[in-house]
N, C-alpha and C positions, 0 to 999 in steps of 0.2 A: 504494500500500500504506500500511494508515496506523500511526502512531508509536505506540511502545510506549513505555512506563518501566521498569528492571529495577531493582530495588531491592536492592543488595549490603550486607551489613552487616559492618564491620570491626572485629574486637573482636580483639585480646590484649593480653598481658601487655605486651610489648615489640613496637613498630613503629619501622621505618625506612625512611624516604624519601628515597632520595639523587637529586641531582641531579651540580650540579657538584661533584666533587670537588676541596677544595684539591690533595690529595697523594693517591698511592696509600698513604700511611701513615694517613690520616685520613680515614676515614670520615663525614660529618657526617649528619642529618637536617634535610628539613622540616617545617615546622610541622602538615601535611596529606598524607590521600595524594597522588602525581601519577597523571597521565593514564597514564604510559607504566608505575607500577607496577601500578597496576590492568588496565590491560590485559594485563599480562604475568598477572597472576591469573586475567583471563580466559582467555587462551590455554592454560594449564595446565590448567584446568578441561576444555577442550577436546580436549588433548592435541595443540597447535600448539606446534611449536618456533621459539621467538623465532629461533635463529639459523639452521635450518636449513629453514624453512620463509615464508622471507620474503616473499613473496606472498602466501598465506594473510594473515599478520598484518597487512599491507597492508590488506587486501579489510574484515579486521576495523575497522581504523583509524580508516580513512575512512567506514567505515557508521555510526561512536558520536560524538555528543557525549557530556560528561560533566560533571557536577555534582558537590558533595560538599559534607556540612554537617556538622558537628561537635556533637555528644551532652555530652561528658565534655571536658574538656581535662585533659593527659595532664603528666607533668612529663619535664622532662631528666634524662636520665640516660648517663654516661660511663664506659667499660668500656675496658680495655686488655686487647689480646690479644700474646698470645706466641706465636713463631713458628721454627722453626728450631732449638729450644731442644733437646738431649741426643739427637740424630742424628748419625752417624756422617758428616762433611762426606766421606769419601773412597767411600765407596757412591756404587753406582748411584742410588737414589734420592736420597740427599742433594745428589748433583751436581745432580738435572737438576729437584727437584720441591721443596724446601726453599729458601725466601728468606732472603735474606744480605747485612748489611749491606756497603754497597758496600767500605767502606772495610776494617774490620775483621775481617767474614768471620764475624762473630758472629747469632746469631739474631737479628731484628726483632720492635719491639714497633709494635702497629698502636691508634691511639687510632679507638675507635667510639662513636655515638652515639644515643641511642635515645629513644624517647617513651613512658613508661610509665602501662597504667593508660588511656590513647585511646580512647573508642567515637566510629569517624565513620561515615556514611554513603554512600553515591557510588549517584548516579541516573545509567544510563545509558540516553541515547533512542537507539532505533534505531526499524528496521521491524519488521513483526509477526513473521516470518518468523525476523530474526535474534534478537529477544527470547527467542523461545519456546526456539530454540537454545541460547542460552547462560544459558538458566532450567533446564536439562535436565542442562545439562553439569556447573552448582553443585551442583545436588543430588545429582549423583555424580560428583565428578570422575575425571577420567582420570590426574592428578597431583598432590601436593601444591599446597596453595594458604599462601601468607606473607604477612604483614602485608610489604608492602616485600620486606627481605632474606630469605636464605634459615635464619637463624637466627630469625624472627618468626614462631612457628607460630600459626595463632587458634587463639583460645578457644572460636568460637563458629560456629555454622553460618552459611553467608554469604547463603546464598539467603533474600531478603526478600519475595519476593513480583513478579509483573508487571503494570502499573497503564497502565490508558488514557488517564489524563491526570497533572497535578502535586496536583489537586484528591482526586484517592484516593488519594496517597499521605497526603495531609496527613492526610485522615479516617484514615489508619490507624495512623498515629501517634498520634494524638486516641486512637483505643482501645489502641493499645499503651503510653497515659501517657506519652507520649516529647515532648519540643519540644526541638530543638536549638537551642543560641544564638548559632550563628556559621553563614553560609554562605557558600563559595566557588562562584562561577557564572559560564559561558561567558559573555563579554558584547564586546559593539563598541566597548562603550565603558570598558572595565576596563583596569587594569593588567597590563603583559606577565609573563608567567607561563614558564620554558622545561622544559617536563613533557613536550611531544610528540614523540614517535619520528618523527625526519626519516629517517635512514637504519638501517635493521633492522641489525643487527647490529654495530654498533661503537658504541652508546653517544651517539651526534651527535643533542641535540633541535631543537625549532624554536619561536618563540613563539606563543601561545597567549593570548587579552586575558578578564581573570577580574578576577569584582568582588565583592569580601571585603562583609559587611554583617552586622549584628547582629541576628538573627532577634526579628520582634516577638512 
């Protein structure tokens, strides 16, 4: 069967990329999307549940490589959330669904961290079979789709187009005026990258070798 390109386009306000978290107080981003958050895009799109449907997301996994090249770079930006704040701690809900600091029993403040203002790209190869699928699924998904987290709604419709080789994407950029100046690509010879879902549903990635390069 032979290889497709699915061309996703990433645009909002705010994007977030997490990988490893220092703390569960501290949310950070990375520079780009990951493997494991676009595909979870994908999966939505599909209406695959990352946690309850782990086979499925498996089966997905392992059918994509995945590419991504950077349009816009985006700046930082740091937001603090509050949590737990003018809840009744002696309620049912405050007992069991309201986070609390360990010591004082006071609301929690959570530091997060975003990328504003980002248009990336992300080429995914598959077969023809799965392309076409999940070219069907963008253009009407079955669930919200996020830049990253679930606070990063797009801006912008995702479905780019499905392309027979790298050489149509590029002419189609050529007409959309677009050259991107940065790209991240699967490589053997790259630096290790931890963006891929080892075990569906807890969060555990695996390395992954990508090689950063300044688009000529």
């Amino acid at each position: 069967m032979s290889e497709k390109i699915v061309r996703i386009i990433i645009k909002a306000p705010l994007q977030s990329w997490g990988l490893d978290a220092v703390s569960y107080s501290y949310r950070g981003t990375e520079d780009k999307p990951s493997f494991s958050g676009v595909l979870g895009m994908v999966c939505a799109a599909l209406g695959i549940s990352f946690r309850n449907e782990p086979e499925k997301v498996k089966q997905l996994r392992d059918s994509i490589k995945m590419d991504f090249f950077e349009f816009h770079k985006g700046k930082r930006l740091e937001d603090f959330q509050g949590a737990g704040g003018g809840v009744d701690r002696q309620s049912e809900y405050g007992k069991k669904c309201i986070p609390r600091d360990a010591n004082s029993g006071a609301g929690k403040i959570y530091n997060k961290e975003y990328i504003q203002d980002a248009y990336f790209e992300a080429l995914l190869y598959t077969d023809s079979l799965t392309a076409d699928t999940i070219a069907e699924s963008l253009k009407s998904p079955r669930w919200f789709l996020f830049a990253g987290r679930k606070s990063c709604m797009l801006s912008y419709p995702p479905f780019g187009g499905v392309f027979d080789g790298f050489s149509e994407v590029e002419r189609q950029w050529e007409t959309d005026n677009l050259k991107p100046y940065k790209a991240y690509r699967q490589s053997d010879s790259g630096f290790p990258v931890k963006d891929y879902p080892a075990c569906l549903g807890d969060n555990r990635t695996v390395v992954r070798l990508m090689e950063v390069s300044d688009w000529p």
